[in-house]
N, C-alpha and C positions, 0 to 999 in steps of 0.2 A: 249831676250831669244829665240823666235820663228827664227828671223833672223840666228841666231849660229845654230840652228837645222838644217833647210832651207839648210842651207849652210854645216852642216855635211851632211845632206841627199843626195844632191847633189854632193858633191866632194867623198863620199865612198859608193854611191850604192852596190855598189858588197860586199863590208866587213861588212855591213849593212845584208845585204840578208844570208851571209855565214855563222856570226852568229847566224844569226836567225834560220838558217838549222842545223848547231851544238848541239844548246840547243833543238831543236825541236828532235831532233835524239837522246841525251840523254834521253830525256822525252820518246821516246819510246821504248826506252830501260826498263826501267822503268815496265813497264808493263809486263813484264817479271816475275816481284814479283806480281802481284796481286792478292787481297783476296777477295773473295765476303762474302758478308754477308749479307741476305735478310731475316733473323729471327729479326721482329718486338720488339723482347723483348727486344733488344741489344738497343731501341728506350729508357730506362732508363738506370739509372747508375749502374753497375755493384753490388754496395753498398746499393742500394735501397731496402728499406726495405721490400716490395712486392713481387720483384723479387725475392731475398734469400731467403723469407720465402715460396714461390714457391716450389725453389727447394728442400727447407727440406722439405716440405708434401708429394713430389713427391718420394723422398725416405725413405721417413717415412712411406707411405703410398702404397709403392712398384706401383705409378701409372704411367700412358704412354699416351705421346701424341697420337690421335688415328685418323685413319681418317674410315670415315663411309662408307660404301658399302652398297646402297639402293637397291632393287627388289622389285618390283613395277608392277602388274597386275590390272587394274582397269576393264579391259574387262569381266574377268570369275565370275561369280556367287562365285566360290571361292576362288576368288583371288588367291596366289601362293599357294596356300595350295592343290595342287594336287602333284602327283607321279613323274612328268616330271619336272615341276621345283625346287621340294626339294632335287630332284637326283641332278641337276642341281647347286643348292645351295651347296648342300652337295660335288662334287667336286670342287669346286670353293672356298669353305672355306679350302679344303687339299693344293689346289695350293696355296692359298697365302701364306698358312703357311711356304712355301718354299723357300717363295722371301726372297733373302740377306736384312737384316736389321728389317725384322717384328718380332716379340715377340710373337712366335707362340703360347707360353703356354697358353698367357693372353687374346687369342684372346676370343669376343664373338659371340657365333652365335649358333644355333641350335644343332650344332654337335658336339658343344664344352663345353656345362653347362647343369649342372643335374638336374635333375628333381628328387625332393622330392617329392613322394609317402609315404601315407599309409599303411603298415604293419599290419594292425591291431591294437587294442587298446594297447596304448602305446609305439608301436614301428613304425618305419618310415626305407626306404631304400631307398639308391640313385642307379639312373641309369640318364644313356645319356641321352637327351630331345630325339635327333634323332641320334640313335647309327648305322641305315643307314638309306637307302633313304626307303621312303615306297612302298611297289607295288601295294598297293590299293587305293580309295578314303577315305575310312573308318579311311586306317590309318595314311593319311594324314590331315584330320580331328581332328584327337585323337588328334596328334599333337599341332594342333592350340589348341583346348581346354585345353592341359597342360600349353601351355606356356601365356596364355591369364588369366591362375588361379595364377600365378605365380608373386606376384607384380614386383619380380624385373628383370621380363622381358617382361610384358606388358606393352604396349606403350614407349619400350626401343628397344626389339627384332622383338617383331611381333605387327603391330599397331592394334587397336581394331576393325576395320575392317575386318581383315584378309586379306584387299590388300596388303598389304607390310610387308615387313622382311628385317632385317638391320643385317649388319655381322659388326663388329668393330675389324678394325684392329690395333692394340697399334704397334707402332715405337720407334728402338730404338734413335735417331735423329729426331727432327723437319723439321731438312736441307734434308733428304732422303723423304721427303713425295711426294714432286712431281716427282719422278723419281720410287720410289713403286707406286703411284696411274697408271702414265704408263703402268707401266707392269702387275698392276689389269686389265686397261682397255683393253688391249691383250688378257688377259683371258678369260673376256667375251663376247670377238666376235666370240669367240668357240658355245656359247649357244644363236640362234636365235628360241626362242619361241616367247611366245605372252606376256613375262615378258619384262621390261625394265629396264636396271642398273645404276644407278645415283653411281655417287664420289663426297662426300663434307666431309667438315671440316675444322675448322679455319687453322689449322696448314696447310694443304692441301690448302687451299687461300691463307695463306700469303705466303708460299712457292712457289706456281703457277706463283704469283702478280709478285714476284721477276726474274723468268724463264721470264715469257712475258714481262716485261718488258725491259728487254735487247733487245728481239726482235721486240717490238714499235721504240726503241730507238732508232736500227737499219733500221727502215722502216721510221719509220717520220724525223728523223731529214735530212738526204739526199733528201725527196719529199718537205720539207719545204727551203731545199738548193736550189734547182732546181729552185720552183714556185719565190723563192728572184733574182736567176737569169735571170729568161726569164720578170720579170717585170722589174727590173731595166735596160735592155738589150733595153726592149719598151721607157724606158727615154733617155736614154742615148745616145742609137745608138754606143756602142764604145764595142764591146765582151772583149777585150783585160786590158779596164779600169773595166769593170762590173764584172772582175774575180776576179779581188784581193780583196774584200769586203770579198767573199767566203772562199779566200786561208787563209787572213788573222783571218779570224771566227774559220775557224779550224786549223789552229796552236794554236790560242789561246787556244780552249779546249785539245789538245793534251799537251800545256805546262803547264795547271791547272790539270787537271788530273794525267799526269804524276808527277807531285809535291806532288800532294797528296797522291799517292800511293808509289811512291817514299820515302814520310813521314813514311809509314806504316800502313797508314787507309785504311781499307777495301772499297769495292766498297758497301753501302749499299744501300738501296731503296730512301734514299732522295740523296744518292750523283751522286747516278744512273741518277738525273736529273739534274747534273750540265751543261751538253753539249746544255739540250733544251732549257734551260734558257738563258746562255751564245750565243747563235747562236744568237738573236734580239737585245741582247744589244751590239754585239762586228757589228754589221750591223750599227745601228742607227747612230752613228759618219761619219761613211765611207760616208753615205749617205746623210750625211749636205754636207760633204766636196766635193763630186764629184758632189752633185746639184751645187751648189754656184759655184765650176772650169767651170763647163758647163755654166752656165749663166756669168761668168768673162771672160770666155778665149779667149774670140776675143777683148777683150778690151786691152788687152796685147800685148805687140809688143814678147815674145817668153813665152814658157810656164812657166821658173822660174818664172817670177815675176807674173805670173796667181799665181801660188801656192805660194808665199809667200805673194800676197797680201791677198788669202781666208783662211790660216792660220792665217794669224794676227788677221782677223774681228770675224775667230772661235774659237780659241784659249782659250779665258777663257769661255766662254760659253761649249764649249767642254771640259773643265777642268770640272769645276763645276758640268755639268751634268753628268760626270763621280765619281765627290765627293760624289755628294749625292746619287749618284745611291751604290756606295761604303759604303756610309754608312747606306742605308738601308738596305741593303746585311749582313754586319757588326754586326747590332744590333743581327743580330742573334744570335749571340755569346754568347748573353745575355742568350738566353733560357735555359730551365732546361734537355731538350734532348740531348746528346751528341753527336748523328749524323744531327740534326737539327744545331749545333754549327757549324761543320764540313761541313754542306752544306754553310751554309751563310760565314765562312769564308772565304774558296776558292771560291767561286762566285763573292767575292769581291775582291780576288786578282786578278781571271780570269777579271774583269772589269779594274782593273788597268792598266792590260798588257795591254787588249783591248785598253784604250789607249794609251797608252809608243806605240805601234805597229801601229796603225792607223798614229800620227803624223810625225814619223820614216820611215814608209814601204811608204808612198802612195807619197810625195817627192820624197822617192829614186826611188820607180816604174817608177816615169814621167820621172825621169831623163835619165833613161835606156830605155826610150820610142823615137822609133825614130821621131821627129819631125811631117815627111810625116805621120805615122799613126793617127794623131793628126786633118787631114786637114778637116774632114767635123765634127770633135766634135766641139761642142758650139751652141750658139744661137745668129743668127745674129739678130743685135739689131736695124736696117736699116728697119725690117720688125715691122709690127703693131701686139701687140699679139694678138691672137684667139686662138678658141679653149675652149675645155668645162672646164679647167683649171682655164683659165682668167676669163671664165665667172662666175663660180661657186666664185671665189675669188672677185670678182667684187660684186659680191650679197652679199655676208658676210663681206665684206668693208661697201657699204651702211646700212646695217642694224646693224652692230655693231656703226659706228662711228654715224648715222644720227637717228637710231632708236634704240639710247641705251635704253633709256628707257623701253621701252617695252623687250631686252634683258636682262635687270637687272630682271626685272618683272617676265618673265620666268622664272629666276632663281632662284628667292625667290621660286617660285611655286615647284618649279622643287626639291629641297630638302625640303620644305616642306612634300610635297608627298612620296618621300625619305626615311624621318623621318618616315613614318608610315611603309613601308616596313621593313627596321630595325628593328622595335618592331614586326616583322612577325621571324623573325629570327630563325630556334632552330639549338642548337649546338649536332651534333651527329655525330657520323661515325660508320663506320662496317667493315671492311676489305673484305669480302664478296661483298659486294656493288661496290669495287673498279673494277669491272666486269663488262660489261655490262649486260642487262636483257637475252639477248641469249645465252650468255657463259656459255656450259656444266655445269663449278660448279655452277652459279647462279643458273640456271632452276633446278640441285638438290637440292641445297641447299634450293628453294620454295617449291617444290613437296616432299622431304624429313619432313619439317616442320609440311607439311599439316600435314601428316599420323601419325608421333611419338609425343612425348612429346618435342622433341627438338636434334636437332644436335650439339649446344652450350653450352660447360659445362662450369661450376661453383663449386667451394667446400668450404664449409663452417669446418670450421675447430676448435670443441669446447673443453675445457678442465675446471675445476674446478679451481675456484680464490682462493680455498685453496688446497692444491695437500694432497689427499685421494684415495687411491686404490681403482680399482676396481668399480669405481663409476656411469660408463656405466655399470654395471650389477644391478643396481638399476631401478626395473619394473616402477615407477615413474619417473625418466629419461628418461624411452623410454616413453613414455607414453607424458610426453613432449615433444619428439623429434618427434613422432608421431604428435601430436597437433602442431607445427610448420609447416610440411611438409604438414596438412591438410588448412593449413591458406594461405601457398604459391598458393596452387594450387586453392581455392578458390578466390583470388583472379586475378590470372587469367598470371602471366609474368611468372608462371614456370611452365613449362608441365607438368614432372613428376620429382620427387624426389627420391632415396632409399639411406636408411639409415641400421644401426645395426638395428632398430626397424622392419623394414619388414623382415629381416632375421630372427631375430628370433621371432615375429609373423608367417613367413610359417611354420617355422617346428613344431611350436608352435599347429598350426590348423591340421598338419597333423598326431600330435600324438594324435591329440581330434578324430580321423577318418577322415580327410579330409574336416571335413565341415568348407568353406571358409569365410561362411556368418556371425564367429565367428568377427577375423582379432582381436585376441586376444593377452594379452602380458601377459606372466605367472605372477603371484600374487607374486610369492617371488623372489626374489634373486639366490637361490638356483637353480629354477627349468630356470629359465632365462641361468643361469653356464650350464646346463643339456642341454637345447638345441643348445648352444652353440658347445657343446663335440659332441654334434651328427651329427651335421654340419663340424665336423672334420672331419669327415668319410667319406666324399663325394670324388669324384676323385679331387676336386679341392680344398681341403681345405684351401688354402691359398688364396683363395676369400674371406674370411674373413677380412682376413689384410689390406686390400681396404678400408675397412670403420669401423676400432678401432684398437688400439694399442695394443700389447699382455696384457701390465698389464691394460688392460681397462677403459685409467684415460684420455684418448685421442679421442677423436670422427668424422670422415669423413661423411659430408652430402654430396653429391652428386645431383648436381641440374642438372637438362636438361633445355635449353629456346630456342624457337622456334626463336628465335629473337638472332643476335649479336649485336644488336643496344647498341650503349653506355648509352644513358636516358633508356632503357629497364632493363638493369644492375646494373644502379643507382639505378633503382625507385625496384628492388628485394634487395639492399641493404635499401632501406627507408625501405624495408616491415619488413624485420627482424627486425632493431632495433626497431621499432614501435612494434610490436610481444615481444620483450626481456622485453622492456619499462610496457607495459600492462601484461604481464604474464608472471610475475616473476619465475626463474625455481628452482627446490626442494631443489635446492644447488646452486651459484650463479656461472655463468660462465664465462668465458670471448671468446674471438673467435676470428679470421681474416679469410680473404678472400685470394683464389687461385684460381687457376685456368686462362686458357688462355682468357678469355674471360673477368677476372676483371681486368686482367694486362692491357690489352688494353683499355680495361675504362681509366684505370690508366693514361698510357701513352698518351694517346687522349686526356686527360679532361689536363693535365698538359701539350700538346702542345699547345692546343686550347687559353688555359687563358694566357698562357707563349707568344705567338707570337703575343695574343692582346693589352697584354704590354710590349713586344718590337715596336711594330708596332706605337703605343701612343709616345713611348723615342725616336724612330727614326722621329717620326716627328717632333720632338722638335730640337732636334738636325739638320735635313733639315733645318728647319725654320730657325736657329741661321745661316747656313751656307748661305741662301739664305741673311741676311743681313749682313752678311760681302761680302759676293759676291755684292751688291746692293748700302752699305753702308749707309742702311735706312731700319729701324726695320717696316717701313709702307710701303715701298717697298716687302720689305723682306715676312710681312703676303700679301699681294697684292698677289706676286708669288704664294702663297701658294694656293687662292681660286680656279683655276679650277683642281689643285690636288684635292683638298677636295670635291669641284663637282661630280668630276669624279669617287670617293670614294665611296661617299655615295649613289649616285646615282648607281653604279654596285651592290653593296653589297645591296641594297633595292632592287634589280631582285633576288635576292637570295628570299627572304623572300615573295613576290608574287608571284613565280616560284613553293615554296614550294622546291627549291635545301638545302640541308644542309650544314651548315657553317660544313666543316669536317678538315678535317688533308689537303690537296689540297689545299682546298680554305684558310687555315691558312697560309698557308708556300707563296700564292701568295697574300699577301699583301704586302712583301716586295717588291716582282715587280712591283706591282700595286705604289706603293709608286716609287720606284727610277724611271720608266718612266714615269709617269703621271707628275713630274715637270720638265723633260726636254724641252717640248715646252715651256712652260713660262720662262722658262732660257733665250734661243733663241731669244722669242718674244720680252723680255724686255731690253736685250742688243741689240739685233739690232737698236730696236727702236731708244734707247738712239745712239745710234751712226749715224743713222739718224738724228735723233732731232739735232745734233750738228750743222748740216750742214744746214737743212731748217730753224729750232728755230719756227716750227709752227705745230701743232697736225695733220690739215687735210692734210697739203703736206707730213709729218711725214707716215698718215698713207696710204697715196695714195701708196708709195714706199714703204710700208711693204708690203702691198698685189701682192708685185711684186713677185721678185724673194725669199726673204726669204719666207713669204707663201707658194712659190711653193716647196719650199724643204721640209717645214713641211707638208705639203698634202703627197708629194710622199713620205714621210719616215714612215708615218702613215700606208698609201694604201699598200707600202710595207711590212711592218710588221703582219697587220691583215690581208693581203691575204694570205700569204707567211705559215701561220698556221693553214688556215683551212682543211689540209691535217691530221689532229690530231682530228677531229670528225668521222675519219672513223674507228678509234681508238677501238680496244675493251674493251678498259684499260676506265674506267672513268678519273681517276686522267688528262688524258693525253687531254680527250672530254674538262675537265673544266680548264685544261691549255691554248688550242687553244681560248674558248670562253673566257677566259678569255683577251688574247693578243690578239683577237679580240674588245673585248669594253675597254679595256686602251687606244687601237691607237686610235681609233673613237671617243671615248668619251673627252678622253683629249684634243685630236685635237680640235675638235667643240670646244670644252668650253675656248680653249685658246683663238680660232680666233672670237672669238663669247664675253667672256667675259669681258678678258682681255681691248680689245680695249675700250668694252662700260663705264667700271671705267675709263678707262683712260679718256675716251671723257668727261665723268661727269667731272673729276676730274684733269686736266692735270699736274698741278701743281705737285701733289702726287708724280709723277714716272720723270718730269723732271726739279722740282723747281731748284735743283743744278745748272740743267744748266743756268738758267737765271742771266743776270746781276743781280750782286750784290744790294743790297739794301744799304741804308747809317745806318739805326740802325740794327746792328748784336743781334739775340737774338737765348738763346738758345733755344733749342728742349727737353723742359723740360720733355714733354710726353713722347716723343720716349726712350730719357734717361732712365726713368724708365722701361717703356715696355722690352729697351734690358738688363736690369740689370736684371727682371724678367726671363725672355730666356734666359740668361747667367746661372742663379743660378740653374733653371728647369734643364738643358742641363747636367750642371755638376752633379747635383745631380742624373740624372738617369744613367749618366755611374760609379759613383762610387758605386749608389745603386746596379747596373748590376752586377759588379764583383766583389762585399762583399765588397767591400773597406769600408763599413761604413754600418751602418743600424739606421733604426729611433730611436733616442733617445732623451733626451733633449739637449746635443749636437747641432745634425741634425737640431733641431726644432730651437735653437738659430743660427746657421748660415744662414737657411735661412730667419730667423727674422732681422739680421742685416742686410743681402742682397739689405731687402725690407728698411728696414729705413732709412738706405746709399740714396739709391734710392728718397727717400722723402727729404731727405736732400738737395741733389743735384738736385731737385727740386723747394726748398725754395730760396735754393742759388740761383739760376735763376733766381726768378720771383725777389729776391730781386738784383740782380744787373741789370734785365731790368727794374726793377724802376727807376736806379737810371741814367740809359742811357737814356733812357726817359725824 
């Protein structure tokens, strides 16, 4: 088969190439359609039940994504609460109201919500908090002290401090928030006092996330092109051959892209990183095959049969490590996120082409190569090697093959130790986070926290489990609802809360005369309706409708939390049911959760669990592939231990580091998985194909540490240099990519040349019994039998489990009981037919 390629490569270079320019030119045509889409929520199913129910509270409850606008004085004795900056504040809340897409009505801010006053016994009047700006100190003052009386704008509006004041701007899109916060930040380069103005908000994060990210995209994947060029340029010596690795890297992502938009799928935040992923894997191939032509091609009398003899020897090894890179890609498919699906599958096509183009392009390249450019490429084999290459591979020869022992020894150590990092582990994420610690929203989103109750909302959303009218006008209900809100905040993950109950507790106190010290709920029903009516009268009365239904049978609690963290949201969902569980309410309720901040739990906690068991099926599935590629299920797990080294061993720096297993580091374990067993691919066919010719382990592995080593060195050094241009990153996800493709190359690498050999040296027979003359009594492999019966049934059973094809039943549970008994059978039958050869 390689020979027919070979030979197409060579006899149609040009119609090879023109092809590939054709299809490449469609695909960018392509692009032409594209849809971006950087709203995290689109991270579940359209049909999700969270999601819908989202949106119905959201229009039920007339509410708006918002993003937050902090001012902040810590300098002045009184904070912003002087003349110059509430002026300041006061136009700056007029301007935004003005920007295309803000919800000017709903805005909150001082110049926008009223202040309930006392009237006198039994009557109450509304006015503006700040109906302008004040001229004195006095009455900037007044000020704070109204709205600091006011629960549902203390530690909402103005923190109890008096250094800060917070304006909330409601959008009518999530997708417009970073292009409003823009034109906020415009604003306030107008107002240089001794205040400073912070932008955060979830929606304003993940919409930011998705803006910079195109432009990381844009800046690292070309500086990680570059750093691949001028180091392979350092091996190679040949510009001309060191180009097409490149060319061929980014056609590849131009032809995966274009496919998939082409499809119809948006460009979203996980597909946004098919190109960085794709750039190291569509490199790796290029770069066995141009080491190995360099180290062959003076052995060759003309360059064809250079390249048809390093195609043959890579061929299936470059197959394979392209299968199973494909299929860890693949399992994605499995997950329960829909753009998670959409990443992993196209990654895995973009790997396929990677190679269909590697084996196709790099043939017909040489062949369109004139000769004479060819005459100082190679390694003349006349000379004795040196060099810190030779020497460094020389070292890990002796001590792998002569001091296995002690390499095995490290290695028990070595995951033992592992294993405690692991149980360091916590799973969380924040989208917020996804920023570095300096990044404007970050540094708000801290400073913002300090001062309020929280920039993170939540809504708790209750109703009666028998439907009764009217049943939030029951003083008893609020009263409970009250008593919830006091439980949250005593313990300590929700800042502040307001509910119907602080509504009408203020107007409640201010028809007692104002005195606050009451924070009373009227006694009947009646008078609860009464203050109700009276808070109709306000300029804003349709404040109301934010937090209860007209017929009053429906309830909005509104949580603030200083924290987006996903265990911070959980553990305010533990509190409540725990709260429901102990104190029982006057009538029984029932409730779900909205809000942006649970959806993201949502979404997070079910990619998290969803990639750790795809990650689990797709190593099952390697494993199965590793021994058919090997044709020995103890071969096959052999392959598999500096994957799993390398594994566990990165993923335990997580949990020492104190880094979080988040949404990033989920989605990079399928990388971690499909490169971590490509050296052991390499290592173990080469071997064997050594072995044929010496038939003895130390000359065996004298000549591994030659020139095959030398390619897995540079393919490694290449790859984790070539991305540390992605820790300059202001993006984390992008920081924990680079370190990531940093300890896959290093880690795998070591542990191949380092491992590998020292099994094999214990054990040689393991990895080349086949080869040895035959024995005269044939017996089966009754163990391994089972083991791959076991691996065959696993394999299948998680891809049918994957795609519904089936689920656990008693069914389920007898196929893979016969599976296993098959298995023992053909076991018995063994040992009784080498009885009987015996």
């Amino acid at each position: 088969m390689i020979d027919r390629i070979v030979d197409f490569a060579f006899k149609r270079p040009k119609a090879i190439f023109a092809i590939a320019g054709l299809l490449t030119f469609v695909a960018l045509l392509q692009f032409l359609r594209i849809k971006i889409d950087t709203d995290p929520e689109n991270m579940l199913p359209a049909n999700e039940f969270v999601r819908r129910f989202h949106q119905e509270v959201k229009k039920e409850f007339t509410l708006y994504d918002y993003i937050v606008v902090g001012v902040v004085d810590e300098s002045s004795p009184a904070g912003v609460f002087n003349p110059r900056t509430l002026e300041d504040v006061y136009q700056l809340t007029q301007a935004i109201g003005k920007i295309d897409g803000v919800v000017a009505y709903d805005m909150m801010s001082l110049s926008t919500k009223d202040d309930v006053q006392s009237d006198g016994a039994g009557t109450v009047r509304f006015q503006w908090l700040m109906h302008a700006p004040p001229y004195t100190e006095q009455d900037a003052l007044w000020i704070r002290s109204r709205a600091l009386a006011n629960p549902m704008f203390y530690n909402t509006l103005v923190s109890a401090d008096g250094k800060a004041l917070a304006i909330y701007v409601p959008i009518k899109e999530k997708k417009i928030s970073y292009t409003v916060a823009k034109k906020i930040g415009e604003l306030t380069k107008a107002y240089r006092g001794g205040e400073r103005y912070f932008l955060t908000g979830l929606p304003l994060a993940e919409d930011a996330f998705g803006h910079e990210m195109f432009v990381q995209m844009a800046l690292s994947a070309p500086a990680a092109m570059l750093v691949i060029f001028l180091l392979m340029w350092v091996f190679f010596r040949n510009v001309r051959l060191v180009v097409l690795p490149l060319v061929m890297a980014m056609d590849v992502v131009i032809l995966t892209m274009g496919a998939m938009v082409g499809l119809g799928f948006p460009i979203h935040i996980m597909s946004s990183m098919i190109p960085i992923f794709l750039l190291p894997i569509c490199v790796l191939d290029s770069i066995h095959l141009l080491s190995d032509y360099y180290e062959e091609y003076r052995r060759f009398p003309n360059k064809e049969e250079a390249i048809r003899h390093v195609l043959r020897k890579l061929f299936m090894p470059n197959l394979f490590t392209s299968l199973t890179t494909v299929a860890g890609f693949f399992s994605l498919s499995f997950a329960p996120i829909p753009p998670v699906q959409v990443f992993g599958i196209f990654v895995a096509i973009g790997v396929a082409v990677a190679w269909l183009t590697t084996v196709l392009f790099i043939p017909a390249y040489v062949a369109l190569l004139d000769a004479s450019r060819l005459a100082t490429f190679g390694v003349r084999h006349e000379e004795n090697p040196t060099g810190p290459e030779h020497v460094i591979l020389e070292f890990a020869r002796h001590l792998a093959v002569d001091r296995w022992k002690l390499v095995l020894a490290v290695t028990v150590l070595t995951v033992a130790v592992s294993i405690i990092g692991l149980t360091r582990i916590k799973v969380n994420d924040n989208p917020t986070k996804w920023f570095s610690k300096k990044h404007p929203i970050r540094v708000a989103d801290i400073v913002l926290n300090r001062h309020f109750g929280g920039t993170y909302s939540a809504y708790l959303v209750m109703e009666p489990r028998d439907k009764k009218e009217e049943v939030f006008l029951d003083p008893a209900m609020l009263e409970y609802i009250r008593g919830l809100q006091k439980y949250l905040l005593e313990q300590g993950s929700v800042g502040k809360s307001t509910s119907l109950a602080d509504v009408v507790s203020k107007v409640y106190d201010e028809l007692l005369g104002g005195d606050k010290k009451n924070g009373m709920i009227p006694p009947t029903k009646e008078a609860v309706a009464q203050c109700l009516l009276l808070f109709e009268n306000s300029h804003k009365p349709d404040d109301l409708w934010h937090f209860v239904t007209p017929d009053y049978d429906k309830l909005n609690l509104w949580m603030q939390l200083t924290s987006g963290d996903n265990r911070d949201m959980a553990l305010v969902v533990r509190q409540v049911e725990t709260y429901f569980k102990e104190h029982p309410a006057p009538q029984p309720l029932i409730y779900h959760w909205s809000g942006l901040t649970y959806i993201n739990m949502v979404w997070q906690d079910k990619m998290v669990i969803g990639m750790f068991v795809n990650f689990l099926g797709s190593f099952l599935i390697v494993l199965f592939m590793m021994v058919v590629l090997f044709r020995s299920p103890l071969v096959g797990l052999l392959s598999m231990i500096p994957m799993t080294v390398t594994i566990v061993f990165i993923y335990s720096t997580l949990g020492f580091f104190g880094k979080e297993y988040d949404m990033p580091v989920a989605v990079l374990s399928a990388l971690t998985l499909g490169l971590s067993i490509d050296y052991a691919i390499h290592f173990i066919e080469r071997s064997r194909q050594i072995y044929k010719v010496r038939m003895n382990w130390p000359d065996t592995a004298r000549e591994m540490f030659g020139a095959p080593a030398r390619a897995l060195v540079r393919n490694a050094f290449v790859i984790s240099i070539a991305f540390l241009p992605l820790f300059l990153s202001r993006l984390v996800p992008y920081n924990t990519v680079g370190f990531f493709m940093l300890m896959i190359m290093l880690v795998s690498s070591v542990g191949t040349l380092l491992i590998l050999p020292a099994i094999i040296s214990a054990a040689p027979r393991v990895v080349f019994g086949h080869l040895e003359p035959e024995k005269k009594v044939s017996r089966c492999a009754c163990g391994e039998c089972m083991l791959l019966a076991v691996m065959l049934a696993a394999s299948v059973l998680y891809v049918l489990l994957g795609y519904s094809l089936t689920r656990w039943n008693v069914a389920t549970v007898i196929a893979v009981f016969v599976v296993v008994v098959l298995a023992g059978i053909c076991f018995i039958v063994g040992r009784l037919r080498n009885n009987r050869m015996v």
